[in-house]
ChimeraX commands (.cxc) that place a marker at each C-alpha (Angstrom):
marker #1 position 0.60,-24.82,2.03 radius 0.5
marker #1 position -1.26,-22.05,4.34 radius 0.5
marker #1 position -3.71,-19.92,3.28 radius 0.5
marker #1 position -3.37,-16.05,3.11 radius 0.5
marker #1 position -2.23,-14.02,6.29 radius 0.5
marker #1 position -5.27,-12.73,7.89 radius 0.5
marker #1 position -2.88,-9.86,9.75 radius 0.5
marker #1 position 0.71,-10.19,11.29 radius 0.5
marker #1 position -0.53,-12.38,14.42 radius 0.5
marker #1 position -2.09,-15.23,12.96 radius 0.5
marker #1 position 1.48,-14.83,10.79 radius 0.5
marker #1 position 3.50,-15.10,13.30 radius 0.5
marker #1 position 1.36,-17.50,15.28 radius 0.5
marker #1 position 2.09,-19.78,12.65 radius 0.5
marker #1 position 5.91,-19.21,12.69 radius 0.5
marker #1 position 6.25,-19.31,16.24 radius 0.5
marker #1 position 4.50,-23.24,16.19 radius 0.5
marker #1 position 6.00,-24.44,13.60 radius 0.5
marker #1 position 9.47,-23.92,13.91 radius 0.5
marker #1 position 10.16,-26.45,16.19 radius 0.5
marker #1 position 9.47,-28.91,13.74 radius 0.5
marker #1 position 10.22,-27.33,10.02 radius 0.5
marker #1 position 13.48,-25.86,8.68 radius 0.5
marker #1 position 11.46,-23.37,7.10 radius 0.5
marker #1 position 8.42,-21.43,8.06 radius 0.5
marker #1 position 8.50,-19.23,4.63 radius 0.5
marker #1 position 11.16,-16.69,4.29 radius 0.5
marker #1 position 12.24,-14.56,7.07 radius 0.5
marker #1 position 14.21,-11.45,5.82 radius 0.5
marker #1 position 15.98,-8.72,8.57 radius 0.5
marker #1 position 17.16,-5.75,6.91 radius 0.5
marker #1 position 19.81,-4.53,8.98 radius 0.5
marker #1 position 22.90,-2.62,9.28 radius 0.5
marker #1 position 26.37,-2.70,11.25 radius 0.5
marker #1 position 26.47,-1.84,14.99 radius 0.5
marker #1 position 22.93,-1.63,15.17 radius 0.5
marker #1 position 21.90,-3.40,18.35 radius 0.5
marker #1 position 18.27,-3.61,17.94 radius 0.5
marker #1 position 19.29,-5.45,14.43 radius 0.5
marker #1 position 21.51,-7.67,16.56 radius 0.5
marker #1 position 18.65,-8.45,19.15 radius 0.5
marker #1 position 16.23,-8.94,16.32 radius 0.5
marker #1 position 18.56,-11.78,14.90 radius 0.5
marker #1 position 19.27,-13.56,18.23 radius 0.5
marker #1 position 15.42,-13.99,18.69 radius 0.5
marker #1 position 14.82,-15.31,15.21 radius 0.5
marker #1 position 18.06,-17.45,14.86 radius 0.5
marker #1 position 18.95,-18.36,18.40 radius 0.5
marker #1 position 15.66,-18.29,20.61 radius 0.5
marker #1 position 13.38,-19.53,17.87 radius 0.5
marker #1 position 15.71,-21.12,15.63 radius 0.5
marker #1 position 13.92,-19.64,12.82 radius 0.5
marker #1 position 16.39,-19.14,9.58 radius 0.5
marker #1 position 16.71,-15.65,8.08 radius 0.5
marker #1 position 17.95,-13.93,5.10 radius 0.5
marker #1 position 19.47,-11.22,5.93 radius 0.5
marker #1 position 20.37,-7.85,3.83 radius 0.5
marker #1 position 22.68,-5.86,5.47 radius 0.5
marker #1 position 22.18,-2.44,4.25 radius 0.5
marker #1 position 25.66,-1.49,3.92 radius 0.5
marker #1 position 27.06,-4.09,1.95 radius 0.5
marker #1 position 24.05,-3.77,-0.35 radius 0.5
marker #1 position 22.83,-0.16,-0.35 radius 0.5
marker #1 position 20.86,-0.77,-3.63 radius 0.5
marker #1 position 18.47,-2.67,-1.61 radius 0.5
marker #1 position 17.10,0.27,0.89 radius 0.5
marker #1 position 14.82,1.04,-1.94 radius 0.5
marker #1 position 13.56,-2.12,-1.91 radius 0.5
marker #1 position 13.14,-1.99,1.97 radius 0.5
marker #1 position 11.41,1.46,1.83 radius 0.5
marker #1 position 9.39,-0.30,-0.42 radius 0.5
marker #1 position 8.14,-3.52,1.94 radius 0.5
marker #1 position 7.94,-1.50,4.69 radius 0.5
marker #1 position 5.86,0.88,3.91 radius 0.5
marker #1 position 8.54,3.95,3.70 radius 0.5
marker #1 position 9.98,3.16,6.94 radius 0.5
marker #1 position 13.82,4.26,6.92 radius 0.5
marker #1 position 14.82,2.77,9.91 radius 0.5
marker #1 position 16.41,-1.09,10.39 radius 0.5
marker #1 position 15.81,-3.49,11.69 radius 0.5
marker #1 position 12.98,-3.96,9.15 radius 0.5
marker #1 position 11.77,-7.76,9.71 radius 0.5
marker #1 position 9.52,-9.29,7.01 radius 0.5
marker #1 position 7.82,-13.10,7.01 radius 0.5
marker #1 position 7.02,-13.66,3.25 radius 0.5
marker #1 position 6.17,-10.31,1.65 radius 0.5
marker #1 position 4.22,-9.14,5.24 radius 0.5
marker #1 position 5.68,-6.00,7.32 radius 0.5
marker #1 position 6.06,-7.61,10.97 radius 0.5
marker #1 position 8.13,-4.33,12.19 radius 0.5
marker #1 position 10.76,-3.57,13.57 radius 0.5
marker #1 position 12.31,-5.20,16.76 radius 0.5
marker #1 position 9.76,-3.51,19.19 radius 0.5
marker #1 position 7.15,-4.54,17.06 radius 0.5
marker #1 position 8.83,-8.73,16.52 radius 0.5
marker #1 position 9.29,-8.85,20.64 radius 0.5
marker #1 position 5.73,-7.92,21.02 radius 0.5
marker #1 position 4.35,-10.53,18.91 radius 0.5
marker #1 position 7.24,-13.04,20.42 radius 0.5
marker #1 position 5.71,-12.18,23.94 radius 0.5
marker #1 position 2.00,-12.76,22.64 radius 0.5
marker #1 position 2.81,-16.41,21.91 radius 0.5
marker link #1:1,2 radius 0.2
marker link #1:2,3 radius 0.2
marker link #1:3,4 radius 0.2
marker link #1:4,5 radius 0.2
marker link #1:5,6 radius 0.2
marker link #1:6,7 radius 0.2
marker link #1:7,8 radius 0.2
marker link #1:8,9 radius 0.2
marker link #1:9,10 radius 0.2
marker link #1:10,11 radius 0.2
marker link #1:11,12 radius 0.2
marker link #1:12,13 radius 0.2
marker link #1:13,14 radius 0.2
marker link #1:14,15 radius 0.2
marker link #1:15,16 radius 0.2
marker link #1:16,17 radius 0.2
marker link #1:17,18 radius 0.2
marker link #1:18,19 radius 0.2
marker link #1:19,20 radius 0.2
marker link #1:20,21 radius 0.2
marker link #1:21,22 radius 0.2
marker link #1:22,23 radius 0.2
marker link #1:23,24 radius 0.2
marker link #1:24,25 radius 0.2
marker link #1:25,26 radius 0.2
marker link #1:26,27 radius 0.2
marker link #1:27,28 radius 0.2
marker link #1:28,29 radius 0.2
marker link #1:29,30 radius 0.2
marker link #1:30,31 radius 0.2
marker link #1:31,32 radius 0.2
marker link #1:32,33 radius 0.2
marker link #1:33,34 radius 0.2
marker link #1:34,35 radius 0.2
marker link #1:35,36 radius 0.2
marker link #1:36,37 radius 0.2
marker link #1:37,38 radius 0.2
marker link #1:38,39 radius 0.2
marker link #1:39,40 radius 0.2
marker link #1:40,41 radius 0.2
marker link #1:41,42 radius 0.2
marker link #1:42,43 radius 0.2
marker link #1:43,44 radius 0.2
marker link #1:44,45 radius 0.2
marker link #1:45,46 radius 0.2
marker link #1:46,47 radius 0.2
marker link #1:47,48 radius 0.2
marker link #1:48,49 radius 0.2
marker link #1:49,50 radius 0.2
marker link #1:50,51 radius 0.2
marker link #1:51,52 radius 0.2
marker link #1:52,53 radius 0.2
marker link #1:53,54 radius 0.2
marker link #1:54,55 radius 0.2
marker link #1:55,56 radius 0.2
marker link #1:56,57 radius 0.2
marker link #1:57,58 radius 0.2
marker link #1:58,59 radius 0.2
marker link #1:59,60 radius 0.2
marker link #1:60,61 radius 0.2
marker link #1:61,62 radius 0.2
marker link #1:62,63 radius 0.2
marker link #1:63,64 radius 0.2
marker link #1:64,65 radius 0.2
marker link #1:65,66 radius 0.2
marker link #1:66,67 radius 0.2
marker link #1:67,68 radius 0.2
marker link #1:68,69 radius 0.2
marker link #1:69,70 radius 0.2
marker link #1:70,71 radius 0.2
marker link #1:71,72 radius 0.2
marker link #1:72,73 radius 0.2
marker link #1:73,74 radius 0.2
marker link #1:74,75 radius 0.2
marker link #1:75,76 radius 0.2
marker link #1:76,77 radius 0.2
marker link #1:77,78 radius 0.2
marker link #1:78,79 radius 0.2
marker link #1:79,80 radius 0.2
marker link #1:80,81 radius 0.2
marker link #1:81,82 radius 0.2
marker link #1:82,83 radius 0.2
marker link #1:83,84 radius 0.2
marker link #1:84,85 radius 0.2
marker link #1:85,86 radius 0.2
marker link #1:86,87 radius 0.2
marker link #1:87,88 radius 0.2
marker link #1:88,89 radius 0.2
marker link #1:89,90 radius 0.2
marker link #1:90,91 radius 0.2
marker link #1:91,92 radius 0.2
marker link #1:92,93 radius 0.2
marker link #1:93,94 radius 0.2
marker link #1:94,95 radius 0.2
marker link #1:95,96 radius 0.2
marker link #1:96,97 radius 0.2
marker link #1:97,98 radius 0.2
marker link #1:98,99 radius 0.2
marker link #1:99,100 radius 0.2
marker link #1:100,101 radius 0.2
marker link #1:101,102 radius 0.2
view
């Protein structure tokens, strides 16, 4: 196993050169809802262009979860909310940034 995350970079760092080779990188979550399109883009990065597995809550078929989502990211009420383990990578902006960085 890795050591602690030293910030969202080295984080993502790590899941961007490893997923070629394992089926899991730790556990990718997307909270999301329907007909949002920067949920949509968030997943085709992480599913399709990395081929990085997620777990995805969609907020409207489990609304008891937002509290739990308000709670990993920091109070932030808007989706998509994209965790790696229990860190806050952001939102899409914030998930194509650090794709672009790698």
């Amino acid at each position: 196993g890795g050591g602690g995350g030293g910030g969202g970079g080295g984080t993502w760092h790590t899941l961007c050169a490893r997923h070629a080779t394992a089926r899991t990188v730790g556990r990718v979550t997307v909270y999301s809802s329907p007909g949002c399109a920067f949920c949509m883009k968030a997943k085709q990065l992480l599913c399709v262009e990395l081929g990085v597995p997620i777990n995805e809550v969609n907020l409207a078929l489990h609304p008891a979860r937002r509290d739990e989502m308000l709670a990993m990211a920091n109070g932030r009420k808007t989706v998509p909310e994209v965790l790696l383990n229990a860190d806050l990578v952001g939102g899409y902006a914030e998930l194509a940034k650090l794709h672009r960085r790698n």
